[in-house]
HTML snippet that shows the backbone in 3Dmol.js (N, CA, C, O; Angstrom):
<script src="https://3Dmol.org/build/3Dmol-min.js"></script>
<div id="view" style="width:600px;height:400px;position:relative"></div>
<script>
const pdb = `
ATOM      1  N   UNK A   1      13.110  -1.737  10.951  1.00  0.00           N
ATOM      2  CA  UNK A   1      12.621  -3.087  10.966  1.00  0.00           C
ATOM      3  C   UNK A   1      12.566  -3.617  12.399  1.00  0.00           C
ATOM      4  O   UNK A   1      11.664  -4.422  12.631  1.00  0.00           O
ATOM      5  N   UNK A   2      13.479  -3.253  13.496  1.00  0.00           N
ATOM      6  CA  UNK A   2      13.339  -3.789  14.998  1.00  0.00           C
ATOM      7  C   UNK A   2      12.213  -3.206  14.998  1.00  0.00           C
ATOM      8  O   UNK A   2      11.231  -3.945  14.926  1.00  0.00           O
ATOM      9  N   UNK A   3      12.026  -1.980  15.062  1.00  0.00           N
ATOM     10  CA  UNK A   3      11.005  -1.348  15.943  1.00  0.00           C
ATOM     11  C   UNK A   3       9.733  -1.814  15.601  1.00  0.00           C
ATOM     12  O   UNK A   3       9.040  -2.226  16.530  1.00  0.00           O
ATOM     13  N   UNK A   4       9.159  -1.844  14.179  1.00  0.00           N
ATOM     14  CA  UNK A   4       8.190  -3.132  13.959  1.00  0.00           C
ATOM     15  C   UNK A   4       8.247  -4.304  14.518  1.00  0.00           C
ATOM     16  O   UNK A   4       7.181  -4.665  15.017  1.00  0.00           O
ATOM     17  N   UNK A   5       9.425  -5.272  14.639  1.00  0.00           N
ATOM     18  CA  UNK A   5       9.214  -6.457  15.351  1.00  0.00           C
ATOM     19  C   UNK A   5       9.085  -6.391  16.676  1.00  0.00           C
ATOM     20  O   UNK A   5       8.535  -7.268  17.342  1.00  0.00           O
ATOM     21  N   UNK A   6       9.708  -5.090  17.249  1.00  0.00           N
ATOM     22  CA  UNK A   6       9.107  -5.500  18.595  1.00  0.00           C
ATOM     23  C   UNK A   6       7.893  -4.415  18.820  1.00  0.00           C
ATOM     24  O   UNK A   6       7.539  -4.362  19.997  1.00  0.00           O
ATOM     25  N   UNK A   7       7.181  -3.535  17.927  1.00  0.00           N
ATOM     26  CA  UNK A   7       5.970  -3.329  18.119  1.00  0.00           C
ATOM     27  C   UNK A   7       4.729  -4.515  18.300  1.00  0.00           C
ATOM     28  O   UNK A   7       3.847  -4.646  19.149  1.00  0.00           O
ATOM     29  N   UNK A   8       5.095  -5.296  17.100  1.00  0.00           N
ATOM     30  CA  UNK A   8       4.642  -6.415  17.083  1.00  0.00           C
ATOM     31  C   UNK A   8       4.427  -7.134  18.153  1.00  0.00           C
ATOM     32  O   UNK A   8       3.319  -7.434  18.597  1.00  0.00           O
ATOM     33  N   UNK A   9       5.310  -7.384  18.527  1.00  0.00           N
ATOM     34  CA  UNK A   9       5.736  -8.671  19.813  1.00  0.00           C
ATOM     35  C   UNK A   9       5.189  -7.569  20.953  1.00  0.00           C
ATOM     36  O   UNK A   9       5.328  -8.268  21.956  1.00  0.00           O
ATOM     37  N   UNK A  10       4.806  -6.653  21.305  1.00  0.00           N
ATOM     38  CA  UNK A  10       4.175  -5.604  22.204  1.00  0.00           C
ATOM     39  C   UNK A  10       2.653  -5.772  22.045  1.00  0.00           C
ATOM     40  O   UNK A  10       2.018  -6.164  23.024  1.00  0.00           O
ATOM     41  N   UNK A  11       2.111  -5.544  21.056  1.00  0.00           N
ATOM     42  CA  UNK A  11       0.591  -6.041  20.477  1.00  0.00           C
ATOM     43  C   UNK A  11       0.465  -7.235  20.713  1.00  0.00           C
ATOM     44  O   UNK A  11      -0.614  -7.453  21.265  1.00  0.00           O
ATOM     45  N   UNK A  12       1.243  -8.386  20.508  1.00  0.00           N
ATOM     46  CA  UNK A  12       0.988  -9.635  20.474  1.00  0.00           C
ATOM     47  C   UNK A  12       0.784 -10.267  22.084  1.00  0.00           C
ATOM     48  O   UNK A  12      -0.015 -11.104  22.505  1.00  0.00           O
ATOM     49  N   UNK A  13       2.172  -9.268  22.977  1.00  0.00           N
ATOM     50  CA  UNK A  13       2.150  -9.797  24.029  1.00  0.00           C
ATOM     51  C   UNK A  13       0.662  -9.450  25.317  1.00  0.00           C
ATOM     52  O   UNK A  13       0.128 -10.086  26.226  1.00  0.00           O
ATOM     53  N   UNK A  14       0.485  -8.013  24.650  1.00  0.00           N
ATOM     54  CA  UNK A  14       0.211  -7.389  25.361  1.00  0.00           C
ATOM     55  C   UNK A  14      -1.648  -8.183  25.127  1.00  0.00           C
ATOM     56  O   UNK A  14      -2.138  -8.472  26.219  1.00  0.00           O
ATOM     57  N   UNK A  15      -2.262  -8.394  24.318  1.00  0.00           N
ATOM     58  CA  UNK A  15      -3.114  -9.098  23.463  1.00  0.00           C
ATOM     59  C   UNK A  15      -3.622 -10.698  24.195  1.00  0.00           C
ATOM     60  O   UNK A  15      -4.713 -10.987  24.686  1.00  0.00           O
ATOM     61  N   UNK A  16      -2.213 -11.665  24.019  1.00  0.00           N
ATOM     62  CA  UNK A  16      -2.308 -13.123  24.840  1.00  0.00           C
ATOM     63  C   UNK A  16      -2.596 -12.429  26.510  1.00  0.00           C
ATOM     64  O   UNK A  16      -3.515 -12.968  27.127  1.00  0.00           O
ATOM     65  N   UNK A  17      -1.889 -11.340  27.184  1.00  0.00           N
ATOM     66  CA  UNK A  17      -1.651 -11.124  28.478  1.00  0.00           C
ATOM     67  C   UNK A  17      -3.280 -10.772  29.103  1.00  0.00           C
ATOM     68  O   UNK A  17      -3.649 -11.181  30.203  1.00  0.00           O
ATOM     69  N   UNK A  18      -4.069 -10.018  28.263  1.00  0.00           N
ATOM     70  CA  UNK A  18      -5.413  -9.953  28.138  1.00  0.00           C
ATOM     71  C   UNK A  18      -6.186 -11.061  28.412  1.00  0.00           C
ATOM     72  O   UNK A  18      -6.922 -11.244  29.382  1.00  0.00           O
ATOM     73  N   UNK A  19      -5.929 -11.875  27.359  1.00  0.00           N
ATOM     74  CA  UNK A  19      -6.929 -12.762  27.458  1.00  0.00           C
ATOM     75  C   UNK A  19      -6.538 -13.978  28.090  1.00  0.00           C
ATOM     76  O   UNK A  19      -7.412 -14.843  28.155  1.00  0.00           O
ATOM     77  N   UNK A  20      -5.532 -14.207  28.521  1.00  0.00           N
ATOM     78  CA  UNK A  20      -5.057 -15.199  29.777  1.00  0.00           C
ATOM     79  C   UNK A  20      -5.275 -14.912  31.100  1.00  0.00           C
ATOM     80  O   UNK A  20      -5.493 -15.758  31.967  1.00  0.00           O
ATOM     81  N   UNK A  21      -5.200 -13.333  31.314  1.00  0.00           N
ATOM     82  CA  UNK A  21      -5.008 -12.505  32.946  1.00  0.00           C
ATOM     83  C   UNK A  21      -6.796 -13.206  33.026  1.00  0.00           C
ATOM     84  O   UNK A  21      -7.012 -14.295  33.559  1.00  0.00           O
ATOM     85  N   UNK A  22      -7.755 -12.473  32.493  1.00  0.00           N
ATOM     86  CA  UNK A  22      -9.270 -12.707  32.865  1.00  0.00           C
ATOM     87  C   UNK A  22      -9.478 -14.067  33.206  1.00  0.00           C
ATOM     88  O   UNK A  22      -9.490 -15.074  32.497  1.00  0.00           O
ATOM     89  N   UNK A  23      -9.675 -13.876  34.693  1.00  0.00           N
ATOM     90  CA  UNK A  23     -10.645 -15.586  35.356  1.00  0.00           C
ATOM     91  C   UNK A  23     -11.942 -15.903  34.412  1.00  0.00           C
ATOM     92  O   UNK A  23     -13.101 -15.490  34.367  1.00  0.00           O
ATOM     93  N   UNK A  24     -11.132 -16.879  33.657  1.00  0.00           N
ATOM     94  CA  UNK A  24     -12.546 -17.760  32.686  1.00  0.00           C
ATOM     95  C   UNK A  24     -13.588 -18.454  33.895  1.00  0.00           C
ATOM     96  O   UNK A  24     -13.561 -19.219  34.859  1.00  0.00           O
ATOM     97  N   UNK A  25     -14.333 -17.763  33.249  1.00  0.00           N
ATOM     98  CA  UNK A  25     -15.937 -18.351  34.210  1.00  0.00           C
ATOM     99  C   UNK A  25     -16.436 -19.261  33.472  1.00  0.00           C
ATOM    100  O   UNK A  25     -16.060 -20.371  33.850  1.00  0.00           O
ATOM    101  N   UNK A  26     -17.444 -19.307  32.159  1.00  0.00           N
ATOM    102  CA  UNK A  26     -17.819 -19.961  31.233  1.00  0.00           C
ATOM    103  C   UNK A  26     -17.615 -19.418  29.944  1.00  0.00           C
ATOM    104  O   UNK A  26     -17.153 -18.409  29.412  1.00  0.00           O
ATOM    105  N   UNK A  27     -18.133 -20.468  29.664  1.00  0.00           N
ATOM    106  CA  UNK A  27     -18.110 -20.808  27.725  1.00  0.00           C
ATOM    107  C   UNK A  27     -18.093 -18.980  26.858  1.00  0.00           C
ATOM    108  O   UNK A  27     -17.625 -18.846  25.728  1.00  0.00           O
ATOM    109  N   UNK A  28     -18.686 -17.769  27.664  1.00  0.00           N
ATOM    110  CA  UNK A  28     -18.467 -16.920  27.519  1.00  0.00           C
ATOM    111  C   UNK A  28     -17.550 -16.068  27.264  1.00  0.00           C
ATOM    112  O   UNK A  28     -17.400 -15.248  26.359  1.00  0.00           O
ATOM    113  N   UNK A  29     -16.584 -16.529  28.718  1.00  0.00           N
ATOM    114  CA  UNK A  29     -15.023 -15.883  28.550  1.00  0.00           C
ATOM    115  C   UNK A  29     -14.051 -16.378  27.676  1.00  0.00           C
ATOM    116  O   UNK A  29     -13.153 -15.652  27.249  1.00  0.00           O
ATOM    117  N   UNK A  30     -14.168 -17.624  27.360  1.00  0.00           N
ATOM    118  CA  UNK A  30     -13.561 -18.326  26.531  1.00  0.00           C
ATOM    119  C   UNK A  30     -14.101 -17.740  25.102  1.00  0.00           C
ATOM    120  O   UNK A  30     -13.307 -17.710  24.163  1.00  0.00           O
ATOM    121  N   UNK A  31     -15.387 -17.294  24.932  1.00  0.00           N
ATOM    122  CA  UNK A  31     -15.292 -16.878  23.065  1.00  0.00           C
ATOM    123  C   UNK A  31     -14.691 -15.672  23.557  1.00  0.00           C
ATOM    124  O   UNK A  31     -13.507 -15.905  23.315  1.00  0.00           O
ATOM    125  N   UNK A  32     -14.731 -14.400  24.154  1.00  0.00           N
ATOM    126  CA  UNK A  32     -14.338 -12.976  24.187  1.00  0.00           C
ATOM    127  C   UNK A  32     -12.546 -13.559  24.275  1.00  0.00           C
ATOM    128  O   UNK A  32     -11.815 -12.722  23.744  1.00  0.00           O
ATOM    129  N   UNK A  33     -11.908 -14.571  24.731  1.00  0.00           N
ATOM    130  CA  UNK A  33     -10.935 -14.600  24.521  1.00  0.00           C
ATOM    131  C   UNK A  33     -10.656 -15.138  22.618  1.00  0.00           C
ATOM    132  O   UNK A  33     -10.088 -14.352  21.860  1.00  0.00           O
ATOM    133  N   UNK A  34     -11.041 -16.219  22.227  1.00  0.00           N
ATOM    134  CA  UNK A  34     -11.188 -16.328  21.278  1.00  0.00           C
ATOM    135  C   UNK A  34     -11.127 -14.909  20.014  1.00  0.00           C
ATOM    136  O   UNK A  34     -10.442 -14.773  19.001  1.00  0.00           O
ATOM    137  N   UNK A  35     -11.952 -14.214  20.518  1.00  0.00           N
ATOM    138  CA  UNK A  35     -12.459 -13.278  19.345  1.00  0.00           C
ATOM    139  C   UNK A  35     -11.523 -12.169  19.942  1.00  0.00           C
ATOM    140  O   UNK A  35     -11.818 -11.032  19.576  1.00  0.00           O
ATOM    141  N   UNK A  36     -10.191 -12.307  20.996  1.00  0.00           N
ATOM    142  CA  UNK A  36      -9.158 -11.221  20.961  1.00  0.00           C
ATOM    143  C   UNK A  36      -7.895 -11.940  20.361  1.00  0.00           C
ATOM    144  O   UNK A  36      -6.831 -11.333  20.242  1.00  0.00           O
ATOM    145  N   UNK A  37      -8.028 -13.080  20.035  1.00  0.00           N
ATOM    146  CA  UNK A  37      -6.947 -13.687  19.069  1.00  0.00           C
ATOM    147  C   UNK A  37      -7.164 -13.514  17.886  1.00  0.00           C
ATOM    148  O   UNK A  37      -6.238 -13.257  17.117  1.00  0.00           O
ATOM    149  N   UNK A  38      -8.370 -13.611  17.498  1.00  0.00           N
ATOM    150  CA  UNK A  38      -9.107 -13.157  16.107  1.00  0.00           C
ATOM    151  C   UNK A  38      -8.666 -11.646  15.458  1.00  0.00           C
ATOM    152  O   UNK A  38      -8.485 -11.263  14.302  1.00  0.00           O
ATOM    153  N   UNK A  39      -8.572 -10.874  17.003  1.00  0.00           N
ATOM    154  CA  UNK A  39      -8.410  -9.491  16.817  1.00  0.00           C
ATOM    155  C   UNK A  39      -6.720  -9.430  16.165  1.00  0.00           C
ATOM    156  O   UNK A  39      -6.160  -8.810  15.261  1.00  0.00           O
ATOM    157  N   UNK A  40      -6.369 -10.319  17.065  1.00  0.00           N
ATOM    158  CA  UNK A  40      -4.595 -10.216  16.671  1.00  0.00           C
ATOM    159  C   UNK A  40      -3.891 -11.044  15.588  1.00  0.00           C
ATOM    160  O   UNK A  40      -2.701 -11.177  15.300  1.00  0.00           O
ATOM    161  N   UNK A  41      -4.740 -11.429  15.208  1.00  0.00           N
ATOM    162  CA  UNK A  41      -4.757 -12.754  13.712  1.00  0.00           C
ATOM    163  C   UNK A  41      -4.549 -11.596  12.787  1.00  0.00           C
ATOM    164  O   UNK A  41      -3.546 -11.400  12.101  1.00  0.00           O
ATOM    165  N   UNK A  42      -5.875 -10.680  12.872  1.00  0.00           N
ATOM    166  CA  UNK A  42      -5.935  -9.450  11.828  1.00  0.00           C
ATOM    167  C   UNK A  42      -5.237  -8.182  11.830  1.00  0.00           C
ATOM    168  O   UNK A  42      -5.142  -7.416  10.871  1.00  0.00           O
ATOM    169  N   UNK A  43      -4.705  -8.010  13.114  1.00  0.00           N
ATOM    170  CA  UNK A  43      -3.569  -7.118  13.292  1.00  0.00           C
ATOM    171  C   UNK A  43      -2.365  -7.684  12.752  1.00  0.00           C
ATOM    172  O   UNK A  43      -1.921  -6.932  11.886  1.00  0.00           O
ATOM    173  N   UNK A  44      -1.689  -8.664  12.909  1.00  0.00           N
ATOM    174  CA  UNK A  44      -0.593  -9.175  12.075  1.00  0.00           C
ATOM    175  C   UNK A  44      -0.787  -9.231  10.611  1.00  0.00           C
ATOM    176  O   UNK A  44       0.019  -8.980   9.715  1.00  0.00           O
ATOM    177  N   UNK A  45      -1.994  -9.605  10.551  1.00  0.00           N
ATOM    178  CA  UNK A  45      -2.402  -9.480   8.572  1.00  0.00           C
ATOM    179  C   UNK A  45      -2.125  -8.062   8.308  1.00  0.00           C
ATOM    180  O   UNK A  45      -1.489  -7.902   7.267  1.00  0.00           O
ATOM    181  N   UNK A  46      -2.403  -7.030   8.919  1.00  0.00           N
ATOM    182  CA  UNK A  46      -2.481  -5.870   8.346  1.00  0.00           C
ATOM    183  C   UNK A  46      -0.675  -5.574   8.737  1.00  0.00           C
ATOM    184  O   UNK A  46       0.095  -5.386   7.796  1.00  0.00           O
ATOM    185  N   UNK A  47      -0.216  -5.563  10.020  1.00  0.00           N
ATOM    186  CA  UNK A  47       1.098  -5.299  10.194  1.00  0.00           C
ATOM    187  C   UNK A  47       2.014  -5.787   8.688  1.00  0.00           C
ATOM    188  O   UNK A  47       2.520  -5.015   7.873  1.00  0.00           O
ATOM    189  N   UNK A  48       2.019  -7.030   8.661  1.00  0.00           N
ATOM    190  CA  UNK A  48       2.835  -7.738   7.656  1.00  0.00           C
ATOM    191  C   UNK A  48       2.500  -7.547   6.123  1.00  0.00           C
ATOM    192  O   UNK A  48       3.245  -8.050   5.282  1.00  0.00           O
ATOM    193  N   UNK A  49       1.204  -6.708   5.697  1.00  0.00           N
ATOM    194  CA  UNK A  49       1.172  -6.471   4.864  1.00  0.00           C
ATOM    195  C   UNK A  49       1.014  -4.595   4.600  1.00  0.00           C
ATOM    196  O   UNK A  49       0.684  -4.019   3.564  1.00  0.00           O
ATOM    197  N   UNK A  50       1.326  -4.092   5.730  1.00  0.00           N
ATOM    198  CA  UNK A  50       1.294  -2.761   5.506  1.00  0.00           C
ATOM    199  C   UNK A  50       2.971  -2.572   5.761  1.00  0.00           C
ATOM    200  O   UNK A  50       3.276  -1.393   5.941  1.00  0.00           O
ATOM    201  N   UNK A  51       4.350  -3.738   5.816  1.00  0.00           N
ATOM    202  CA  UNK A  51       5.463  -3.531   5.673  1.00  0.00           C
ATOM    203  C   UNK A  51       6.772  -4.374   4.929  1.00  0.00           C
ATOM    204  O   UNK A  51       8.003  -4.407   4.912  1.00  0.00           O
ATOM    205  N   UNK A  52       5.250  -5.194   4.178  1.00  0.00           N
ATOM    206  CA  UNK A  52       5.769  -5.684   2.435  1.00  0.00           C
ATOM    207  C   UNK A  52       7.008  -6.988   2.646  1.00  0.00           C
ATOM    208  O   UNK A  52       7.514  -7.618   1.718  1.00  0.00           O
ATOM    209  N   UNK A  53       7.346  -7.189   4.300  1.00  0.00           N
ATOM    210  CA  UNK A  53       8.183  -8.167   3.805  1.00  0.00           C
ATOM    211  C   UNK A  53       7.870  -8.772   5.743  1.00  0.00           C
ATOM    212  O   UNK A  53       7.312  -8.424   6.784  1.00  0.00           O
ATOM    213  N   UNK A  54       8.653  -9.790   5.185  1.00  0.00           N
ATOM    214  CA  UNK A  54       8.101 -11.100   6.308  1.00  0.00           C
ATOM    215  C   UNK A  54       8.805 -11.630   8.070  1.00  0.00           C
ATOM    216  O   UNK A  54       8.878 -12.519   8.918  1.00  0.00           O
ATOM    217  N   UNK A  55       9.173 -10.256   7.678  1.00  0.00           N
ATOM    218  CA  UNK A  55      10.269 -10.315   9.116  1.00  0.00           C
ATOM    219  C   UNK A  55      10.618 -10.997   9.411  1.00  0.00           C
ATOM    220  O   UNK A  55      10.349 -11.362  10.556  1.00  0.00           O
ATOM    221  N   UNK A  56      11.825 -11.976   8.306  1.00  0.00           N
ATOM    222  CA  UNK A  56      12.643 -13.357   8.396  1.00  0.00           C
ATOM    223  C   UNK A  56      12.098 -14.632   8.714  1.00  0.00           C
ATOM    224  O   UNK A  56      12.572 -15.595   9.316  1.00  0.00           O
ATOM    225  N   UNK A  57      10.752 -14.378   8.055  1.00  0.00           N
ATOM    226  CA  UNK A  57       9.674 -15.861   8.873  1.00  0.00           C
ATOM    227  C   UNK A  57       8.885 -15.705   9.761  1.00  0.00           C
ATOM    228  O   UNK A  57       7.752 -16.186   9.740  1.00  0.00           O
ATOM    229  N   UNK A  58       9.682 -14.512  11.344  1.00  0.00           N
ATOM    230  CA  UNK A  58       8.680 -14.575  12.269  1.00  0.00           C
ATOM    231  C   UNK A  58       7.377 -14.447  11.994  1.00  0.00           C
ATOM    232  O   UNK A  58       6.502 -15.245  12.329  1.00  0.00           O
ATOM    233  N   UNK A  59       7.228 -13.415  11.364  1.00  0.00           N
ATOM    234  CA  UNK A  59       5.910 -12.955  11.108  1.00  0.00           C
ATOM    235  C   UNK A  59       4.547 -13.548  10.621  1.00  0.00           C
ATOM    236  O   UNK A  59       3.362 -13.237  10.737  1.00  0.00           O
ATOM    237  N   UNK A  60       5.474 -14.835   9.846  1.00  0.00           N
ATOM    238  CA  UNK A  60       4.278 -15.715   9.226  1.00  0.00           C
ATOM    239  C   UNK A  60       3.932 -16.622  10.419  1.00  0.00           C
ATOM    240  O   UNK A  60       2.818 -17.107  10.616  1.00  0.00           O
ATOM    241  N   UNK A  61       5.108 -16.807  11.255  1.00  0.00           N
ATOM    242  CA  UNK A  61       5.257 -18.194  12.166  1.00  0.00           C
ATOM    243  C   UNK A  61       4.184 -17.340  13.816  1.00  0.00           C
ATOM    244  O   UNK A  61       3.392 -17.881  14.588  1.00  0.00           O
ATOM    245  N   UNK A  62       4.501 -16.425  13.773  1.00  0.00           N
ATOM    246  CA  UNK A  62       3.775 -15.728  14.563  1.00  0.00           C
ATOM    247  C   UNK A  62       1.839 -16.006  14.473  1.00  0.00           C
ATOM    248  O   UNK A  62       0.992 -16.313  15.312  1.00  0.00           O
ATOM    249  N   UNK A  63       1.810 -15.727  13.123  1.00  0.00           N
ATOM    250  CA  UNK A  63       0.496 -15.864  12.298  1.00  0.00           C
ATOM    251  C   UNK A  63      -0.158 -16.959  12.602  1.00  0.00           C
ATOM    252  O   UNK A  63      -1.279 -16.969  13.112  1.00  0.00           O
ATOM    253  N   UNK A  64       0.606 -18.097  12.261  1.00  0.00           N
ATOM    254  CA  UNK A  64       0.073 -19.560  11.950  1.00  0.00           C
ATOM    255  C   UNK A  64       0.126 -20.067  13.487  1.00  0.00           C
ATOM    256  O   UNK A  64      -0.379 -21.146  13.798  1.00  0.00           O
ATOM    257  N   UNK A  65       0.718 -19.290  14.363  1.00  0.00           N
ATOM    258  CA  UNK A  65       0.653 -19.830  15.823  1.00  0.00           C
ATOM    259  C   UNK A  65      -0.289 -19.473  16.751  1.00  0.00           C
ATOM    260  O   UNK A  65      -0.612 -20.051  17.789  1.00  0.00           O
ATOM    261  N   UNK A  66      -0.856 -18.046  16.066  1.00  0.00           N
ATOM    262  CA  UNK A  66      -1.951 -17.057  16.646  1.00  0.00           C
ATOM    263  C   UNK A  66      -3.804 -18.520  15.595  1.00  0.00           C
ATOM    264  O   UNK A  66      -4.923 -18.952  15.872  1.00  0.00           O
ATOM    265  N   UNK A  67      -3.056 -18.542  14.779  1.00  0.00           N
ATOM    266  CA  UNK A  67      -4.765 -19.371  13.760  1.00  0.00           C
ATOM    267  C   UNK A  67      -4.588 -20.475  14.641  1.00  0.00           C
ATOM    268  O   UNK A  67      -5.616 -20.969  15.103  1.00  0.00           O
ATOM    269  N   UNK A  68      -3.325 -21.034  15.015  1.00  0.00           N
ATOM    270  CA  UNK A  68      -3.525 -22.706  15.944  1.00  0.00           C
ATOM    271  C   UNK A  68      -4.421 -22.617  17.157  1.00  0.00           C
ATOM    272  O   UNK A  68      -5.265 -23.485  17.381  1.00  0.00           O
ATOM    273  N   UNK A  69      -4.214 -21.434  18.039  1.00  0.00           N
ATOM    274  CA  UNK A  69      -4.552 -20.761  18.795  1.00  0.00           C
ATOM    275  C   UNK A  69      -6.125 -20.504  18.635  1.00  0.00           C
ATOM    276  O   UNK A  69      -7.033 -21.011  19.293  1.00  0.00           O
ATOM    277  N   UNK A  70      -6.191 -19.736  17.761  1.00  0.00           N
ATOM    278  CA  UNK A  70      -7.471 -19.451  17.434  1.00  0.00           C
ATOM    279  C   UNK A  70      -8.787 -20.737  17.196  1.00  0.00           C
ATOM    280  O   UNK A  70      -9.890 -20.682  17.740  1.00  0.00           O
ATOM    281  N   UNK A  71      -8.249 -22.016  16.109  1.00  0.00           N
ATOM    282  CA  UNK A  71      -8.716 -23.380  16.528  1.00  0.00           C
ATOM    283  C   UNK A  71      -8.857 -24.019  17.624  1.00  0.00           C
ATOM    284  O   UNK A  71      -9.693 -24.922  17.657  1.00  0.00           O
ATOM    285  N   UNK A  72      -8.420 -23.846  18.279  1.00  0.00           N
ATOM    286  CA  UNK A  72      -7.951 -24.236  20.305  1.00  0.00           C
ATOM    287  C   UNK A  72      -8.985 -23.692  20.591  1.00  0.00           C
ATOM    288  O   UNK A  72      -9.952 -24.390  20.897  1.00  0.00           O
ATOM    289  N   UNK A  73      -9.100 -21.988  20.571  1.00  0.00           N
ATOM    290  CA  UNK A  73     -10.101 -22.197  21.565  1.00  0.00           C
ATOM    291  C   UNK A  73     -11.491 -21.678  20.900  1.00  0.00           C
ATOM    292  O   UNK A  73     -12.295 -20.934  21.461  1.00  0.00           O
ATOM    293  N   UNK A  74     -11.609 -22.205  19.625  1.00  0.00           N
ATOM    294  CA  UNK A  74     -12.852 -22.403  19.167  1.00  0.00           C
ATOM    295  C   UNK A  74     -13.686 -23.548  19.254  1.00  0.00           C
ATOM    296  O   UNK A  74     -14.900 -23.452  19.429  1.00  0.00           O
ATOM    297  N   UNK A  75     -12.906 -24.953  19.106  1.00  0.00           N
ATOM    298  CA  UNK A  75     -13.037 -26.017  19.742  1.00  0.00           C
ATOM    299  C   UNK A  75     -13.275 -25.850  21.054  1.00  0.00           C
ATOM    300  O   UNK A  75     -14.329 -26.416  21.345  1.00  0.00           O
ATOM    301  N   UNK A  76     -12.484 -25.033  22.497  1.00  0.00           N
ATOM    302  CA  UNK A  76     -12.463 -25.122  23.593  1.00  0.00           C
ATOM    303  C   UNK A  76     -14.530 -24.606  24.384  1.00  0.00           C
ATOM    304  O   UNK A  76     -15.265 -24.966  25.303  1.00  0.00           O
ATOM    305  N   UNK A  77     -14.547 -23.333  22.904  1.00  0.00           N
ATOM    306  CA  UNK A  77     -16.044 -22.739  22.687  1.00  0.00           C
ATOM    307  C   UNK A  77     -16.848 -23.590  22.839  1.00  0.00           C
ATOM    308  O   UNK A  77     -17.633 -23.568  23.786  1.00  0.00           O
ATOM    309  N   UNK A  78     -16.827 -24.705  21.772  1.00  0.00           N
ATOM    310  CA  UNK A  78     -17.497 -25.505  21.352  1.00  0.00           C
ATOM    311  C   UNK A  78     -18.031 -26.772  22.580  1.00  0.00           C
ATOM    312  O   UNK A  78     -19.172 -27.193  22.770  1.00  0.00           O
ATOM    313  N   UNK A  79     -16.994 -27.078  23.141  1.00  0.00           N
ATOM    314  CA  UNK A  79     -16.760 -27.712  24.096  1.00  0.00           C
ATOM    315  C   UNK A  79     -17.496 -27.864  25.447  1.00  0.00           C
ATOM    316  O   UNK A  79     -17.993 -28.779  26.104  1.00  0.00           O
ATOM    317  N   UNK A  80     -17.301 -26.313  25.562  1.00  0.00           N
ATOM    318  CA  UNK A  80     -17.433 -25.743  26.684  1.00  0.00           C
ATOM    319  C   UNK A  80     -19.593 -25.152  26.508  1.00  0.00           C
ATOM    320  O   UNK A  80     -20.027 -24.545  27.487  1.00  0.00           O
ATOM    321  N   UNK A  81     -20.515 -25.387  25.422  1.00  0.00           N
ATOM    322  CA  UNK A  81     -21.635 -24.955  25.104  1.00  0.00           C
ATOM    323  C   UNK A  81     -21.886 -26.341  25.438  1.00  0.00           C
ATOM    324  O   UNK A  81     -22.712 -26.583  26.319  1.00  0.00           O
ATOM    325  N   UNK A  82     -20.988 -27.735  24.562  1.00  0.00           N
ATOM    326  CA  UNK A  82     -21.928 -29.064  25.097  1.00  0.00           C
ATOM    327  C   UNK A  82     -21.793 -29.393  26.222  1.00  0.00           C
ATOM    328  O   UNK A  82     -22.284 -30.478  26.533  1.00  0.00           O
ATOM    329  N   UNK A  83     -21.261 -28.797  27.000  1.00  0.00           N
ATOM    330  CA  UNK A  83     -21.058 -28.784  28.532  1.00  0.00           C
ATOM    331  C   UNK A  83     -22.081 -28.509  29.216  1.00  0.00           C
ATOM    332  O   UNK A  83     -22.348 -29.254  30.159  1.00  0.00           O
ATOM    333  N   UNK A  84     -22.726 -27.645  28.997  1.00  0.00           N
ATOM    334  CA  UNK A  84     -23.795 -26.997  29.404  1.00  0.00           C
ATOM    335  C   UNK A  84     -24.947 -27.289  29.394  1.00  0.00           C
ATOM    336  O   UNK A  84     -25.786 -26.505  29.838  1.00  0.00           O
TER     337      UNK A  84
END
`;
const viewer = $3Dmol.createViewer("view");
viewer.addModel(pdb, "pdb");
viewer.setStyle({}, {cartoon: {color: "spectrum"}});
viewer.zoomTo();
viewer.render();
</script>
């Protein structure tokens, strides 16, 4: 069960570290970041359901912090096109 949570937290970190490191230029970099949270939204769906139990909460809280995330910067998308 560690070694899943901190596989996890390795994917997850390694995932945000991606798409924060890249100098956002425009409304562009901001969806390719977007759509690598998307990526890790669905990697935790599959993690947490390919090991049947909820890794004491994190796992959901992980989830619902990666979708807040994911609203952020879909709005930020959005934002960033009427900008233009």
């Amino acid at each position: 069960m560690k070694a899943i949570k901190q596989i996890v937290i390795v994917a997850m970190t390694l995932t945000a570290g991606v798409a924060i490191a890249a100098k956002v230029v425009d409304w562009r970099d901001l969806d390719k970041t977007h759509k690598h949270v998307q990526e890790a939204i669905h990697e935790m769906e599959r993690a947490r359901a390919a090991n049947h139990y909820d890794m004491d909460g994190h796992g959901a809280k992980a989830e619902e912090l990666l979708r807040q995330a994911e609203r952020e910067l879909a709005l930020a998308v959005e934002s960033a096109k009427a900008a233009h």
